[in-house]
C-alpha positions as CSV (number, residue, x, y, z in Angstrom):
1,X,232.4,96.6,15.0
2,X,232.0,98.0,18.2
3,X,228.2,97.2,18.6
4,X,229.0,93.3,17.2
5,X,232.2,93.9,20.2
6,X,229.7,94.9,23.1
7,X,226.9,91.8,22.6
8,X,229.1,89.5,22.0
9,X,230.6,89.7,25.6
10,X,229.7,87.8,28.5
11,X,227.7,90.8,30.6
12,X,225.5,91.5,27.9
13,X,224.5,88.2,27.1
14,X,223.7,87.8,31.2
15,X,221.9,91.6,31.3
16,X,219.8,90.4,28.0
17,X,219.3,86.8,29.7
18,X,218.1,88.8,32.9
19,X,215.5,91.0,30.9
20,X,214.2,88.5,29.0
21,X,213.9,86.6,32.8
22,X,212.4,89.6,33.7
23,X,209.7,90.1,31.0
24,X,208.8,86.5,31.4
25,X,208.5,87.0,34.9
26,X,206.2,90.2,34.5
27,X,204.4,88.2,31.7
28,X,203.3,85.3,34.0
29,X,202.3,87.1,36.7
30,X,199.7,89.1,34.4
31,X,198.6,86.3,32.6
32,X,197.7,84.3,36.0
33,X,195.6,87.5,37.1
34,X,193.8,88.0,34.1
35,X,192.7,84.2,33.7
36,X,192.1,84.0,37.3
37,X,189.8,87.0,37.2
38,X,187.8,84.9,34.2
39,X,187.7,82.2,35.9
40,X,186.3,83.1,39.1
41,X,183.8,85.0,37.2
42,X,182.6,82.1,35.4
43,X,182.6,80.0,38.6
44,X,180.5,82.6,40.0
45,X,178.0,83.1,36.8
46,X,178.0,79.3,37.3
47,X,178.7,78.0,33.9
48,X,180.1,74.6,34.6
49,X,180.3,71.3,33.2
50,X,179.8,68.7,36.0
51,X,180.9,65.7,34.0
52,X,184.0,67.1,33.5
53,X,184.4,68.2,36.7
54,X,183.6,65.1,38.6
55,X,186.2,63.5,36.4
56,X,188.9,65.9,37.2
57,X,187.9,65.6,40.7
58,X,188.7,61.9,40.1
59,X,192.1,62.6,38.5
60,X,193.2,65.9,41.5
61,X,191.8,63.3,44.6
62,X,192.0,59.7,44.1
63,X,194.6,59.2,41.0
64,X,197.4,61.5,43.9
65,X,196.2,59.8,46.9
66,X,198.4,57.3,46.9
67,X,201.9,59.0,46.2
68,X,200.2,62.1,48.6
69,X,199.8,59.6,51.6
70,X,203.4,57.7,50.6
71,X,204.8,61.3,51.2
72,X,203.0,63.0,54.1
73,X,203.5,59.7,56.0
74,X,207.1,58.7,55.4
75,X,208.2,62.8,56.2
76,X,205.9,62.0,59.6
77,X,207.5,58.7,60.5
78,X,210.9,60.1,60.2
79,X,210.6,63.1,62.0
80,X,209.0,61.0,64.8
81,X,211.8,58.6,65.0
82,X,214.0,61.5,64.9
83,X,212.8,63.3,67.7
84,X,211.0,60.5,69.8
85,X,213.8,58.8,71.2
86,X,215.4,62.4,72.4
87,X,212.5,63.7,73.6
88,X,211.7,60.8,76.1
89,X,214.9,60.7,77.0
90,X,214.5,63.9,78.0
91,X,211.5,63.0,79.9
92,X,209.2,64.7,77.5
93,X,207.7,62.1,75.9
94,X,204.3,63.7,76.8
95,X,204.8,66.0,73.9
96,X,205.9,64.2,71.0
97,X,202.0,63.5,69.9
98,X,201.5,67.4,70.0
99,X,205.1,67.9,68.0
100,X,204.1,65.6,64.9
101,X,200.7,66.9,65.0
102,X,201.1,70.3,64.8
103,X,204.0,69.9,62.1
104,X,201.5,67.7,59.9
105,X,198.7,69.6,60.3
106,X,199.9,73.3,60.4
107,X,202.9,72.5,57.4
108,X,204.1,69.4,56.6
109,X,200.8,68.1,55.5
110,X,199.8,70.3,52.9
111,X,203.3,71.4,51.8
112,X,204.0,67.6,51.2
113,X,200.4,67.3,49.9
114,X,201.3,70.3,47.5
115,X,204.3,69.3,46.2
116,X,202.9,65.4,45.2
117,X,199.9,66.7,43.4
118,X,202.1,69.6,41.5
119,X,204.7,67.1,40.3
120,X,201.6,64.6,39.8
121,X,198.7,66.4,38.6
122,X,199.6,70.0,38.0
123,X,202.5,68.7,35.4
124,X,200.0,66.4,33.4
125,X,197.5,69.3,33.7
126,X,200.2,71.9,32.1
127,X,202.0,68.7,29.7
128,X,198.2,68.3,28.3
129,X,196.7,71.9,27.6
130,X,200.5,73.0,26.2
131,X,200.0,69.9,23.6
132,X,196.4,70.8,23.0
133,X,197.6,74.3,22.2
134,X,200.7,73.2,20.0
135,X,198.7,71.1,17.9
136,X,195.9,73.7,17.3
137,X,193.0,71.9,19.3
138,X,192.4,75.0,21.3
139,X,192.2,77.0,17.9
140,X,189.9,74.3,17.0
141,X,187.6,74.8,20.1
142,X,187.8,78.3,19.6
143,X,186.6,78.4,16.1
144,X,183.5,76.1,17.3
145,X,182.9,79.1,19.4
146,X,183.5,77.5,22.7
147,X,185.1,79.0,25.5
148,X,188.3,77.5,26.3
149,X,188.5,78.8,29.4
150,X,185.3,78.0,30.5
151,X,186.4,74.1,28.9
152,X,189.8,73.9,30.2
153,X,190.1,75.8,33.1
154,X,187.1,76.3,34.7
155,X,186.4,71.8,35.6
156,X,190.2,71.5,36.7
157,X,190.6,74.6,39.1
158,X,187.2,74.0,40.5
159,X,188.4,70.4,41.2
160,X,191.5,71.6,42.6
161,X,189.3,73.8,45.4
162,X,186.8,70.7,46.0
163,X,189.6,67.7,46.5
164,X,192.6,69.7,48.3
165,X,190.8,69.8,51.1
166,X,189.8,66.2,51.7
167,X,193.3,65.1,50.5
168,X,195.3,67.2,53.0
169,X,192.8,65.4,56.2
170,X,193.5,61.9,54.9
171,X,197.2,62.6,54.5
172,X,197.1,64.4,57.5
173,X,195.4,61.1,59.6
174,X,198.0,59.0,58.0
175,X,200.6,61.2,59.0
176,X,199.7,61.3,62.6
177,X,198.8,57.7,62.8
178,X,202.1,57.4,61.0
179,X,204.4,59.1,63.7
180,X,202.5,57.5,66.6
181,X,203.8,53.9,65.3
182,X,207.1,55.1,64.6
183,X,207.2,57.0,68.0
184,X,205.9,53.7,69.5
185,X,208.9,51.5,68.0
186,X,212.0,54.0,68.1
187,X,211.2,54.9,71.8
188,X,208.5,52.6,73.5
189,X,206.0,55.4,73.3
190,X,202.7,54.1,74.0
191,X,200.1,54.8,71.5
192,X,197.9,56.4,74.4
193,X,200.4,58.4,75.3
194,X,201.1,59.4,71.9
195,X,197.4,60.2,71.0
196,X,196.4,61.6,73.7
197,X,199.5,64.8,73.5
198,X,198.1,65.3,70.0
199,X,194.6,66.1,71.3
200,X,196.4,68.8,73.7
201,X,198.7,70.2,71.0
202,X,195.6,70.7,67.7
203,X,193.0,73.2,68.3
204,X,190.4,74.0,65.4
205,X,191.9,76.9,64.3
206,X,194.8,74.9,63.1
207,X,192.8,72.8,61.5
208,X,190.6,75.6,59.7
209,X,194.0,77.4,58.6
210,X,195.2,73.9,57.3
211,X,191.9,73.5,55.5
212,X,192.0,77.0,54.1
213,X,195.4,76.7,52.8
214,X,194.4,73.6,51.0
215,X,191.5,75.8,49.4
216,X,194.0,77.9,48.3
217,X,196.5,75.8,47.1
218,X,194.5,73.6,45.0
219,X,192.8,76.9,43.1
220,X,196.8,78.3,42.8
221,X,198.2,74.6,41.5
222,X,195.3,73.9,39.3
223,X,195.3,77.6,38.1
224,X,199.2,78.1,37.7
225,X,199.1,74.6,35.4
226,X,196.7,75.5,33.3
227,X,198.1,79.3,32.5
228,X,201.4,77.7,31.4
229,X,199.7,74.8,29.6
230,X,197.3,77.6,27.7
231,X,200.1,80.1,27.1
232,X,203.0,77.2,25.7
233,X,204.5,78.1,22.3
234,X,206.9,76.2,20.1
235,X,205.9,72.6,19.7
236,X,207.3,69.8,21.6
237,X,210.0,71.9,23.3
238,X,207.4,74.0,24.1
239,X,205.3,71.3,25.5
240,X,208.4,70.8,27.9
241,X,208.9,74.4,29.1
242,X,205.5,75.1,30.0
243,X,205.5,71.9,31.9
244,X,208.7,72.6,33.7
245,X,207.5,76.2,34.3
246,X,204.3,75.1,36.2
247,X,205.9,72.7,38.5
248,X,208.4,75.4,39.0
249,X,205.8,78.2,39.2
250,X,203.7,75.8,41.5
251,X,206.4,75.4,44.1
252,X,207.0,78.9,44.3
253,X,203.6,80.0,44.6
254,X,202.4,77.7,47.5
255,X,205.5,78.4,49.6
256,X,204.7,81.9,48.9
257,X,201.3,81.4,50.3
258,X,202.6,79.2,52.9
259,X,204.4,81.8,54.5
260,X,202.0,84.4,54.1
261,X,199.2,82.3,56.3
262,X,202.1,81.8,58.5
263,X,202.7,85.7,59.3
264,X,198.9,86.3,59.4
265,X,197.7,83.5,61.6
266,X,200.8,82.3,63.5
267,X,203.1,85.1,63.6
């Protein structure tokens, strides 16, 4: 009586809601080492498919160009018209070019880059392995005694390494062009004013830390999306959970890594 007493109040069921948090926690946190371990080493042993990598390129670049670029440049144009009127009141209209570069480029680039290609591609990513494992096709692939990871894993992390990259210098170039025109109709900014502040306020290791962040993001969102897709359980709520895990997951992890570039490089 007493035992049926004790779980059936309210603090139990939140410390047994908290360790089963917990465990998960711990649990997907050891299952993105171990599979990122594998898949580096295959990377490195070179055991790729290049079909299926050129067409995942396809799908991480030019299928979430167009929502990246929506995102990156509207974020640019309204900080610009937020801040360009001020700042030439202010007489500092010199500067604005080298504010909205520096935020696109150092942050709001890839941050706004990650965020569109996790809800874009890393969702489909983790919605497609998590049915493929539900209905049994990755027990299927296994019995034909190929490597799912090398199958699954391997073509869209290595795609998410080769495409960040060029996505986060197109949205950034958007971005900057972006806040230039904006700047130029909230406050009479002239473009050559605009343009030329932006050449005083990037200097290549911004650009190289931006560039390296998108190296790392792509391998983390492609990675993170395909651990929750492979590790899904329980049919079609299952097929949910892992999906809403890797967005979540994603988020986290790139924010995470966001501010760590931020205390080594900037801080």
């Amino acid at each position: 009586m007493r035992e049926f007493t004790l779980k059936s109040t309210i603090t139990y069921k939140l410390y047994r809601q908290l360790i089963i948090q917990l465990e998960d926690f711990l649990s997907t946190i050891g299952d993105i080492v171990i599979y990122a371990k594998e898949v580096i080493s295959l990377i490195l042993k070179r055991e790729l498919d290049w079909k299926e990598i050129i067409e995942q390129c396809a799908r991480f670049g030019v299928s979430s160009l167009p929502i990246t670029l929506s995102i990156v440049g509207m974020s640019s144009v309204i900080v610009a018209m937020q801040v360009a009127g001020e700042m030439v009141k202010q007489g500092a209209g010199n500067y604005v070019g080298m504010l909205v570069a520096m935020l696109i480029v150092r942050e709001d680039g890839i941050i706004m880059s990650g965020f569109a290609i996790i809800s874009m591609i890393g969702s489909s990513i983790a919605s497609e392995i998590a049915t493929m494992r539900v209905t049994e096709q990755i027990d299927a692939i296994q019995v034909l005694k190929v490597n799912p990871i090398r199958y699954l894993f391997v073509p869209r992390v290595l795609s998410g390494v080769l495409m960040m990259p060029p996505v986060l210098v197109v949205a950034s170039l958007v971005g900057i062009v972006g806040g230039g025109v904006a700047s130029h109709l909230a406050s009479g900014l002239s473009y050559r004013a605009f343009f030329e502040s932006v050449w005083h306020g990037l200097f290549m290791k911004d650009m190289n830390v931006a560039l390296l962040k998108a190296v790392v993001f792509g391998f983390t969102i492609a990675l993170i999306s395909c651990v929750c897709g492979y590790t899904a359980k329980g049919g079609a709520r299952g097929v949910g959970e892992a999906t809403t895990k890797a967005v979540v997951w994603s988020f986290v992890a790139i924010v995470l890594w966001d501010l760590l570039f931020s205390v080594i490089f900037f801080f």
